[in-house]
C-alpha positions as CSV (number, residue, x, y, z in Angstrom):
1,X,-26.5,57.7,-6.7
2,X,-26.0,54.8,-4.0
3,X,-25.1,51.8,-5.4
4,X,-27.9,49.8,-3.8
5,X,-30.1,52.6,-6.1
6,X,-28.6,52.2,-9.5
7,X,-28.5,48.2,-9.0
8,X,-31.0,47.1,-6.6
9,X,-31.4,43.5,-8.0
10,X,-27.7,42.8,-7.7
11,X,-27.7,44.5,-4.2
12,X,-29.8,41.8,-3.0
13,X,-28.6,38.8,-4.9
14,X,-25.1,40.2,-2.7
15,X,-27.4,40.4,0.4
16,X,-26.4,43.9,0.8
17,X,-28.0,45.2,3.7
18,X,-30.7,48.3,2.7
19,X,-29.1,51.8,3.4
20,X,-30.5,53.5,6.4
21,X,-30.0,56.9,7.5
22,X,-27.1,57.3,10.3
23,X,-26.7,59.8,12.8
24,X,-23.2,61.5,12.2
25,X,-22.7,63.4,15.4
26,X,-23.4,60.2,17.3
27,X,-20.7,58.6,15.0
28,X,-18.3,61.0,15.9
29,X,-19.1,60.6,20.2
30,X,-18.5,56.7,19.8
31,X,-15.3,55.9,21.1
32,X,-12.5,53.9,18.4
33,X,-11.7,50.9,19.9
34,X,-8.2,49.5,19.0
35,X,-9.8,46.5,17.4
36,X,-11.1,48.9,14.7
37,X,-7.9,49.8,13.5
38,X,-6.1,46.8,13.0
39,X,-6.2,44.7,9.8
40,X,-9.0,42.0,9.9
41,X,-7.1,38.4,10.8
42,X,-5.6,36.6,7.5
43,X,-7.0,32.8,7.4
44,X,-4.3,30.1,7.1
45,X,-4.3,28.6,4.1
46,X,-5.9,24.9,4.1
47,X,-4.3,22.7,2.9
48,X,-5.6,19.4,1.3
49,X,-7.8,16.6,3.1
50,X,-9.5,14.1,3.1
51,X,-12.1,12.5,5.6
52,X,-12.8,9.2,6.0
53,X,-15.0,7.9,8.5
54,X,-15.3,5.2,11.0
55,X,-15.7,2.0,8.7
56,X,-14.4,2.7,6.7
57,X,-11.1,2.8,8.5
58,X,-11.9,0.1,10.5
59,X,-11.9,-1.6,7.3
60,X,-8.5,-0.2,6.3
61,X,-7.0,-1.1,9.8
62,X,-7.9,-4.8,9.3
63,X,-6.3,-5.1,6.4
64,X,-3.1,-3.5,7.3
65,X,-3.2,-5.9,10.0
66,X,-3.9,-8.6,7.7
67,X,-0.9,-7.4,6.4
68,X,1.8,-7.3,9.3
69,X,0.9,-10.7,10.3
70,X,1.3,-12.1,6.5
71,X,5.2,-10.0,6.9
72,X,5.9,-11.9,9.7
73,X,4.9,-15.3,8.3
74,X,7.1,-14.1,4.9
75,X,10.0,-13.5,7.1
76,X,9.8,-16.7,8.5
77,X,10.1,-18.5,5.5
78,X,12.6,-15.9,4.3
79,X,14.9,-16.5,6.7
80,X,14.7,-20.5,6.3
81,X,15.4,-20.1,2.8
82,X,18.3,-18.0,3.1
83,X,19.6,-20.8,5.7
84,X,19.4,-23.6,2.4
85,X,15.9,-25.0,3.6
86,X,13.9,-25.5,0.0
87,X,10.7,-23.8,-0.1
88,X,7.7,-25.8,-1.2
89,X,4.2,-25.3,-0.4
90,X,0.8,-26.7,-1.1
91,X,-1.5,-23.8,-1.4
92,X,-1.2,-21.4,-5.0
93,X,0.1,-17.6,-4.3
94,X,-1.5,-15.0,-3.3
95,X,-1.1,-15.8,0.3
96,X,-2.2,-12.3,1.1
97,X,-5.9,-13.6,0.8
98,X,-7.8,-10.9,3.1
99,X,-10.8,-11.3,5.1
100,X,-12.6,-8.0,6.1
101,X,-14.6,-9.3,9.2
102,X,-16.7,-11.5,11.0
103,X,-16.3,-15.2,12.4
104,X,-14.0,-15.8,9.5
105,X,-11.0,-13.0,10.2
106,X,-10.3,-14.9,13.5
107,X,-10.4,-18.1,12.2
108,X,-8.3,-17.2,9.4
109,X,-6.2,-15.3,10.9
110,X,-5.5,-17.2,13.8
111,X,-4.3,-20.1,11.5
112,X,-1.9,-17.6,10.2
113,X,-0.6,-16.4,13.9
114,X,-0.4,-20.7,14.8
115,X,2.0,-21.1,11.7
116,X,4.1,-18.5,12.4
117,X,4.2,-18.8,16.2
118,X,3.1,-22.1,17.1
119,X,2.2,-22.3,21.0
120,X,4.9,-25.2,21.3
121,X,7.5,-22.4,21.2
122,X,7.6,-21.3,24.8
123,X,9.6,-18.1,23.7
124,X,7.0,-17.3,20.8
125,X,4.1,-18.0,22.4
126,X,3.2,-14.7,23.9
127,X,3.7,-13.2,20.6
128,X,0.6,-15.6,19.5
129,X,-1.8,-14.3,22.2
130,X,-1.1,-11.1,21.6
131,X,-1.7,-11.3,17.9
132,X,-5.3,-12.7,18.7
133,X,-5.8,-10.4,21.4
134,X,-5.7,-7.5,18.7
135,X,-7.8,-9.7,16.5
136,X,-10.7,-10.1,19.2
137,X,-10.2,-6.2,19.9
138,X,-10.5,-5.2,16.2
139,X,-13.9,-6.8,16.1
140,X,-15.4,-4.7,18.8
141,X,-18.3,-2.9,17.9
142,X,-17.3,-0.2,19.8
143,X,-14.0,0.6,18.7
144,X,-13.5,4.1,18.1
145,X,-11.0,5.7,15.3
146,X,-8.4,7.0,18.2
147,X,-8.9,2.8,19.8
148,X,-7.6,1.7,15.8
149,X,-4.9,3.9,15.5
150,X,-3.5,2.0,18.8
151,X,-3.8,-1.2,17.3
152,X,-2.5,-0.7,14.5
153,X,0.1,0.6,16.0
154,X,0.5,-2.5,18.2
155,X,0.0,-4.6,15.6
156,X,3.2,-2.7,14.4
157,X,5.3,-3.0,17.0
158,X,4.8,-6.7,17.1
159,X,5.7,-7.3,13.7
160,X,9.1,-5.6,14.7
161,X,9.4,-7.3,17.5
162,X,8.3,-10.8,15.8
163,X,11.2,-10.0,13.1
164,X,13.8,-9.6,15.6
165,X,13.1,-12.8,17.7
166,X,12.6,-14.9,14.3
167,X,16.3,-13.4,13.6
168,X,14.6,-12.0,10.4
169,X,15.1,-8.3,11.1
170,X,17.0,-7.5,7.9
171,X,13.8,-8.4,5.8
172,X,11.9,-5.5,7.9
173,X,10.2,-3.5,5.1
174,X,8.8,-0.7,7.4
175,X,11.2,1.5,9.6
176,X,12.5,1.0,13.2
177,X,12.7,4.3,15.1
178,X,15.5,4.5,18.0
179,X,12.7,4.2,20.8
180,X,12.4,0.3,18.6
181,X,16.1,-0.2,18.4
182,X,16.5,-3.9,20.1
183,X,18.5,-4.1,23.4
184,X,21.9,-5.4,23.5
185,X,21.4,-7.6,26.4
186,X,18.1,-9.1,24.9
187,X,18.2,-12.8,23.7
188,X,17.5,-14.4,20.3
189,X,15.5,-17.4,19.9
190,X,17.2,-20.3,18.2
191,X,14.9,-21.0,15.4
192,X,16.5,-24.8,14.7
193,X,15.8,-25.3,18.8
194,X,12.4,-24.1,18.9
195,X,11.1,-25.1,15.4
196,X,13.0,-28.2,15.0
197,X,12.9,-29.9,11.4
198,X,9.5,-28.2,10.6
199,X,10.2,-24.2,10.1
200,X,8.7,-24.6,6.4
201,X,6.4,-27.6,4.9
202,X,6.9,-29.7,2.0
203,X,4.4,-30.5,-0.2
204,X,3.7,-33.5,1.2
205,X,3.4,-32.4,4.8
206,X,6.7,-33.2,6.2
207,X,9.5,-31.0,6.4
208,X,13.3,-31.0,5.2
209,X,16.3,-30.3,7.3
210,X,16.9,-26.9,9.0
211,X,20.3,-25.8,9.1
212,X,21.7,-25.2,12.9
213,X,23.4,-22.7,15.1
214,X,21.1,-19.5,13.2
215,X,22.9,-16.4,14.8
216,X,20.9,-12.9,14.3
217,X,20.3,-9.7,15.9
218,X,19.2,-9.1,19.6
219,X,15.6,-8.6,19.9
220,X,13.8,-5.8,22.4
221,X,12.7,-7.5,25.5
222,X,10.5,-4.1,25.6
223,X,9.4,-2.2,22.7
224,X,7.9,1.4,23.5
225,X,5.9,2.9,20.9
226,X,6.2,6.7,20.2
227,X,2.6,7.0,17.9
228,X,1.0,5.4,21.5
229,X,2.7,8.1,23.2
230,X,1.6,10.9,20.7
231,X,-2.0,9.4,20.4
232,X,-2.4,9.0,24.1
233,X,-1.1,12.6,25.2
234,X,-2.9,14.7,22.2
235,X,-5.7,16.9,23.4
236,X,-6.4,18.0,20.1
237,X,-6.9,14.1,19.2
238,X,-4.0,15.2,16.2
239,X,-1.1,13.3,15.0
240,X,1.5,13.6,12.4
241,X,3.8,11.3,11.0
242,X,6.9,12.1,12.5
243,X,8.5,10.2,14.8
244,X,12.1,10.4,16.8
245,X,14.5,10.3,13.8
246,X,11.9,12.1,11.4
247,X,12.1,15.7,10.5
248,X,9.5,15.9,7.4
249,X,7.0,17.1,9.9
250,X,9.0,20.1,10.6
251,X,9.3,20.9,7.1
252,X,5.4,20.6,6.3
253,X,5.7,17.7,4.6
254,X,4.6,14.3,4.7
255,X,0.9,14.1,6.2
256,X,-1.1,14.4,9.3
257,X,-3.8,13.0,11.0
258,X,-7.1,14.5,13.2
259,X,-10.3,13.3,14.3
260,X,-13.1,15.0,14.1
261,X,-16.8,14.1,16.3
262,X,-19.8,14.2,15.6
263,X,-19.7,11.8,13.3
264,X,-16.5,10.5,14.1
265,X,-14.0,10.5,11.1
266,X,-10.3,10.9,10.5
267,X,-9.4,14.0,9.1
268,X,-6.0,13.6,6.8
269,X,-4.0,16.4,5.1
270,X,-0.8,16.2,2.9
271,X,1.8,19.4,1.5
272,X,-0.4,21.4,-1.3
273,X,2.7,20.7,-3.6
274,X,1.9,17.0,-3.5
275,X,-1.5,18.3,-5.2
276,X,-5.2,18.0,-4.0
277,X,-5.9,14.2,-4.6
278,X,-5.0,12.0,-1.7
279,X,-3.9,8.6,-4.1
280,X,-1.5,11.3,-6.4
281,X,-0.4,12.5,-3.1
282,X,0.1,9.2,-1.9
283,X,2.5,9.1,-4.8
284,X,4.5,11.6,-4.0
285,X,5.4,10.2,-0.6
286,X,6.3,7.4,-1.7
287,X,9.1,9.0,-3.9
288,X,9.8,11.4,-1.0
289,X,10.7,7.8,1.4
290,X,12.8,6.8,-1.4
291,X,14.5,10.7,-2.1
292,X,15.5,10.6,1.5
293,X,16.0,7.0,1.9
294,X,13.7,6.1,4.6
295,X,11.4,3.4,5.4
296,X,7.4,3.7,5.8
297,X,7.2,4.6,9.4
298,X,3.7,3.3,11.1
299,X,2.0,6.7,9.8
300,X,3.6,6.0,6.3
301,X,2.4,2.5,6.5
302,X,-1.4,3.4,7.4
303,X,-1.6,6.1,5.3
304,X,-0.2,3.7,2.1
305,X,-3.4,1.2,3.4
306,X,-6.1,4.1,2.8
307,X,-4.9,4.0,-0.7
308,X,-4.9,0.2,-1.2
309,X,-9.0,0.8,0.0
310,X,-9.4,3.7,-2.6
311,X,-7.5,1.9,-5.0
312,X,-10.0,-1.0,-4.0
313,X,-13.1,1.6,-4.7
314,X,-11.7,2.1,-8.5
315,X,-9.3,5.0,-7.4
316,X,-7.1,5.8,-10.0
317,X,-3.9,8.1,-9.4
318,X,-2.4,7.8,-12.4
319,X,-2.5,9.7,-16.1
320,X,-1.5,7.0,-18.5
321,X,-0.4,10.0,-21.3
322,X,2.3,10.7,-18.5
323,X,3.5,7.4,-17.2
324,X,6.9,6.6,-17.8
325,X,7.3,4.3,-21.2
326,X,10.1,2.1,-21.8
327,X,11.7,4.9,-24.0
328,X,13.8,4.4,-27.2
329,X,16.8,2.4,-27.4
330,X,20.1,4.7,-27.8
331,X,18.0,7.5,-26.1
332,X,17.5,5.8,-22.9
333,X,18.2,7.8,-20.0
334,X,20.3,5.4,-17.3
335,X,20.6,2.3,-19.6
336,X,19.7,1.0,-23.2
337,X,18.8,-2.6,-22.0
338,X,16.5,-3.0,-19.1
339,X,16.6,-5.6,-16.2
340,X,13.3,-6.9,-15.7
341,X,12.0,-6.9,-12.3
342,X,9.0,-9.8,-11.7
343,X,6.7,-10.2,-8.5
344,X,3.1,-11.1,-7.9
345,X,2.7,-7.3,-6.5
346,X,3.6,-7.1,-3.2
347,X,7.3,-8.1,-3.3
348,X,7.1,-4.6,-5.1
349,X,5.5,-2.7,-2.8
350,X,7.1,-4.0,0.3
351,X,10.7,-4.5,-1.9
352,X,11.5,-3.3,-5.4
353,X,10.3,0.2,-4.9
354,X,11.9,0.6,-2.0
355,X,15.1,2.1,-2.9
356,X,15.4,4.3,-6.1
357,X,18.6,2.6,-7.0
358,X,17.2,-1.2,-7.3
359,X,14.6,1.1,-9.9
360,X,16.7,2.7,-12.2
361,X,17.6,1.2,-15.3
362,X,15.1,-1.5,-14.4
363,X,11.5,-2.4,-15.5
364,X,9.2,-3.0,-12.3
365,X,7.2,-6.7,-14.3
366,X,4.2,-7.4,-12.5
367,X,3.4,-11.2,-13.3
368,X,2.4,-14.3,-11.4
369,X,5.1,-16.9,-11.7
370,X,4.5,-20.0,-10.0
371,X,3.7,-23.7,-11.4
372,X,2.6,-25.8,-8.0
373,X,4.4,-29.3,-7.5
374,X,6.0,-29.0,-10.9
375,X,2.8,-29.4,-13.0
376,X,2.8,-29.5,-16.6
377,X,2.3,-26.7,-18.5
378,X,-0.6,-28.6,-20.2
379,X,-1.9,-28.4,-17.2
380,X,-1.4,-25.2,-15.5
381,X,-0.1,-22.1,-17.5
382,X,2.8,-21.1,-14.8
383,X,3.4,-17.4,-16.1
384,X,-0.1,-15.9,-15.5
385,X,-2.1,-13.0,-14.8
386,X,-2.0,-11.3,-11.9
387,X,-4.0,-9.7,-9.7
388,X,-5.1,-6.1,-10.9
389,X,-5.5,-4.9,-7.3
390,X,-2.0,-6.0,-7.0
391,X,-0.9,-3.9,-10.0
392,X,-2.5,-1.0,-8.8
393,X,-0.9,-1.1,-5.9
394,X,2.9,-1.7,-7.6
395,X,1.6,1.4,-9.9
396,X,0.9,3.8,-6.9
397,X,4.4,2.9,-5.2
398,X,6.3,3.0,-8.8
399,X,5.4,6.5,-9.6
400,X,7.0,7.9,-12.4
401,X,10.3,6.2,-10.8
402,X,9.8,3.3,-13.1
403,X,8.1,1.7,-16.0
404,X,5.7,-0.6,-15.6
405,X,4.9,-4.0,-17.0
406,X,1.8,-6.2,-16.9
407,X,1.6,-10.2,-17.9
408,X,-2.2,-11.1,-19.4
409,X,-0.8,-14.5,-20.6
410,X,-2.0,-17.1,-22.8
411,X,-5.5,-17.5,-24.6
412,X,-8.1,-19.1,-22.5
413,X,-10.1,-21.8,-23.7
414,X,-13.3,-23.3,-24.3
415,X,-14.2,-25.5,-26.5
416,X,-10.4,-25.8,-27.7
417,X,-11.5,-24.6,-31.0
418,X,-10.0,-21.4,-31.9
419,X,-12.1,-19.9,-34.3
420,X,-15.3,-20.5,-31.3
421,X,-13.2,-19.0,-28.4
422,X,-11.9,-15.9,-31.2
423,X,-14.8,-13.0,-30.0
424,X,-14.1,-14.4,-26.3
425,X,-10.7,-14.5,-26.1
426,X,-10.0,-11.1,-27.8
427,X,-12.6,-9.4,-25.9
428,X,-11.7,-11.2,-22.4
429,X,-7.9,-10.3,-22.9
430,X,-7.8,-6.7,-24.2
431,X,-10.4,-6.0,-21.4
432,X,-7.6,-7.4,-18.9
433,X,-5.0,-5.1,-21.1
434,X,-7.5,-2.1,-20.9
435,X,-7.3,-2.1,-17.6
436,X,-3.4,-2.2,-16.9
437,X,-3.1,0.8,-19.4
438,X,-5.8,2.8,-17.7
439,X,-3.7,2.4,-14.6
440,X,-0.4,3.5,-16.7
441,X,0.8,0.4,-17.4
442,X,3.6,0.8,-20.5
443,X,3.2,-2.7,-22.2
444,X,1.2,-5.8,-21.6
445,X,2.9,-9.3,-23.1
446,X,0.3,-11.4,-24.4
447,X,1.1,-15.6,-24.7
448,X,0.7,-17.2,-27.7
449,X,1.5,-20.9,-27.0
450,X,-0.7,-23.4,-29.1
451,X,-1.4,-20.6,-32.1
452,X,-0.4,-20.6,-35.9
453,X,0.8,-18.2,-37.1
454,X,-2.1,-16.8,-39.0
455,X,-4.0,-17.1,-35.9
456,X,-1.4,-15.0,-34.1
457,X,-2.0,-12.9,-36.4
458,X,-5.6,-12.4,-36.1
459,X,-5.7,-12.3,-32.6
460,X,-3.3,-9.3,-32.5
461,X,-5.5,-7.6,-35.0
462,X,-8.3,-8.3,-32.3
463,X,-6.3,-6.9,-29.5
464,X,-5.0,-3.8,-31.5
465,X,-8.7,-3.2,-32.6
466,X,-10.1,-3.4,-29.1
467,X,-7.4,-2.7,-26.4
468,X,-7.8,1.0,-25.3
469,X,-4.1,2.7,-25.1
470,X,-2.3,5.6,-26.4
471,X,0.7,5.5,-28.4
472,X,3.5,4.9,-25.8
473,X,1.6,1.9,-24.5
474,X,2.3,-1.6,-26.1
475,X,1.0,-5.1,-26.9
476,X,3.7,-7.3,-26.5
477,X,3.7,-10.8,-28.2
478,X,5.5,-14.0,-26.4
C-alpha cells in the first residue's frame, strides 16, 4: 500500500502532494533532458553572520572615529613625553569620553581636532579641516552604510597620516599597508617650530619647555587608501579584510563584509572554526593578529568597534569556568611570579595585547591609577575602579592569552560610620566584583584602608557571602 495510504495524516503534515494516476506510455515519449540526469546542485555551506543595520553602525562608525582622533591626540602627548616634556593635565582620565551624536559631537570633537592641530600650525591645519569635514559628513541624515565605510576609512588614513607628520608613527597601534608607506622625499614638521613651548599643558595653563631639533620619519604627502578602492569598485557592494600585504582572505579567514537593501544593513561573516557568535569570534581574531604578528588593519579595526557596541548592549564573550586563572605557583606554565600589567583599559587594547610576547608570563591589571595635582589620599583614592566597559573591552582582546585582573578599591562612604555603610558597602562592592567575574575576570583586589582588623574581617565575610564566582576566581585583599 502507498505510503500516502497507510499514513495519510503524516503525508500531509510533510505536504506530500496526493497520488494521481500517470500515464506511462506518455512517460516513456517524453524526451530526458540532460538536466535530469545530473546530481541536483550542492549549497555552499554558510558560514556565520551577523547583520547589523544602518544605526546602528552609524553609531559604531562614530565611535571609532571618536576613537582615531583621541590616537592622534595620545600620540601627541606621547611623543612630547618621550622628548623629557612632563605630563600634567587638568581634566581626570578617561579622556576617551564619547559622544554619540547631535550638536554636542562637533563641539566636542572639534575641541579635540583644535588641541591636536591647532589652525596656527600652517602645516597641520589642513589636517584640522579635514577632521571636521568628516565630522559634519557623519551627521548626515542621509548617509548610507557603503558612505560610512568611506569615512571611516578616511578617518583612518588621517590618523596615519597625522602620526607621521606629528613624528609619532612608532606609537601607530593599527597597521600601515605598503600603498600607506610614507614617501622618502616627504617632509616632517618640526613639532618645537610649529608648537613652540605649548605641545602639552600644565596644570596651571602654561606649558614647560619642549626639547628642540625632534627628528622622525617622513610622512606621505599622499596617502591612497586600498578599502576606498575596494568599496568604490565592488558591484556586489562586498568587502573583506584583506588588504596588499594580507593573505588571511585567501585562506578563509579573518571576516568579510556585504550590504544588503532593502533595509539596508551590513552583512558580516567570520571562519565557522572561530564559532557562531560574532564577540567569541571577535576573540579569535584578535589572537590570530597576535599568532601572525600583525596589526588591526582598517577592517580589523571596524570590525573590533561592532564588538565595543555589543559589548555596550551587555554582550558577553566570555565563559568565566574557562578563563585563564593565575594558576599555581611551581606549576605555572612560562613563569612562577607574574609581572603585573596596569592601564585604565585602552592602553590594553591599543598596547598590551598587542604582541603575545609582552603577555606571557604577565597579568593584564585593569585599574585606574591617577591622583590629579598630587591630591591627598584623604581626598581622592588614586588606585580606583575602573570603567567596566573598559574591562570588557581588555577581556575581549585578552582572550585566553592572559589572566585578567580587576581593581574595585576601597570602601565607599557615608556617614563615615562603618557599621551604617556595612549592608551598602558589601552589596555596592561585590556587585562591582560580580560583574568583573561574569566577564572572566580571575581576581578582584579589594582596598581596605581605614578598617580594623575585625572589620576587615567582616567585610570579606560579606563579599565571600555575596560575590558571585567560581572557584578559580578570587577576592583579593590590599
Amino acid at each position: 500500500m502507498p505510503f500516502r495510504q497507510r499514513f495519510p495524516a503524516v503525508a500531509q503534515m510533510l505536504h506530500l502532494p496526493p497520488k494521481h494516476s500517470v500515464d506511462t506510455q506518455a512517460v516513456v515519449e517524453k524526451p530526458t533532458t540532460q538536466a535530469a540526469s545530473e546530481p541536483p546542485p550542492v549549497e555552499e555551506e554558510s558560514l556565520p553572520k551577523i547583520e547589523i543595520h544602518k544605526g546602528t553602525f552609524h553609531m559604531v562608525t562614530v565611535t571609532a572615529v571618536q576613537n582615531l582622533l583621541f590616537m592622534m591626540r595620545v600620540a601627541k602627548w606621547k611623543k612630547a613625553y618621550s622628548q623629557g616634556q612632563q605630563f600634567s593635565r587638568k581634566l581626570q582620565l578617561p579622556y576617551f569620553s564619547r559622544v554619540r551624536s547631535g550638536d554636542d559631537l562637533a563641539a566636542e570633537l572639534g575641541k579635540v581636532i583644535d588641541e591636536t592641530f591647532p589652525t596656527r600650525i600652517t602645516e597641520l591645519a589642513d589636517i584640522n579641516s579635514r577632521c571636521k569635514e568628516l565630522i559634519e559628513q557623519l551627521q548626515d541624515e542621509n548617509v548610507t552604510i557603503l558612505d560610512l565605510v568611506q569615512l571611516l576609512d578616511k578617518a583612518y588614513e588621517i590618523n596615519i597620516e597625522a602620526h607621521e607628520r606629528l613624528g609619532a608613527i612608532e606609537y601607530l597601534p593599527l597597521s600601515r599597508t605598503p600603498s600607506r608607506a610614507p614617501s622618502p622625499s616627504a617632509s616632517q614638521v618640526d613639532l618645537h617650530k610649529a608648537y613652540g613651548d605649548s605641545l602639552l599643558p600644565t596644570a596651571d595653563g602654561t606649558s614647560t619647555s619642549f626639547p628642540p631639533n625632534i627628528h622622525a620619519p617622513p610622512s606621505p604627502t599622499q596617502l591612497t587608501s586600498d578599502m576606498l578602492k575596494v568599496v568604490s569598485a565592488m558591484p556586489a557592494e562586498k568587502f573583506t579584510r584583506k588588504e596588499s600585504n594580507d593573505t588571511t582572505s585567501e585562506s578563509g579567514e579573518g571576516f568579510q563584509f556585504s550590504v544588503i537593501e532593502t533595509p539596508e544593513r551590513l552583512a558580516i561573516t567570520w571562519p565557522k572554526a572561530w564559532g557562531d557568535d560574532f564577540l567569541r569570534a571577535a576573540v579569535q581574531n584578535a589572537q590570530h593578529l597576535r599568532d601572525v604578528e600583525q596589526d588591526p588593519t582598517m577592517i580589523d579595526f571596524m570590525t573590533f568597534g561592532l564588538a565595543d557596541y555589543l559589548l555596550s548592549q551587555g554582550g558577553n564573550p566570555s565563559d568565566p569556568k574557562k578563563a585563564r586563572f593565575l594558576g599555581t605557583v611551581g606549576f605555572r606554565q612560562y613563569t612562577n611570579t607574574y609581572l603585573s600589567l596596569t592601564d585604565p583599559g585602552d592602553g590594553h587594547v591599543f598596547g598590551t595585547t598587542r604582541k603575545s610576547r609582552w603577555m606571557r608570563g604577565a597579568i593584564v591589571h585593569v585599574e585606574h591609577l591617577e591622583r590629579p595635582q598630587n591630591l591627598a589620599r584623604d581626598m581622592i583614592e588614586s588606585y580606583r575602579v575602573p570603567s567596566i566597559f573598559d574591562f570588557a573591552r581588555v577581556r575581549l582582546h585578552t582572550g585566553y592569552e592572559s589572566p585578567n585582573t580587576y581593581f574595585v578599591g576601597r570602601a565607599l562612604k557615608d556617614s563615615g560610620t562603618f557599621g551604617h555603610d556595612f549592608v551598602k558597602v558589601v552589596n555596592t562592592v561585590s556587585a562591582a566584583a560580580s560583574a568583573a567575574f561574569q566577564l572572566g575576570a580571575t581576581e578582584c583586589k579589594i582596598a581596605m584602608d581605614g578598617l580594623r582588623s575585625s572589620q576587615m574581617v567582616a567585610y570579606m565575610r560579606g563579599m565571600g557571602g555575596h560575590a558571585l564566582k567560581n572557584h578559580k576566581q578570587y577576592l583579593w585583599v590590599l
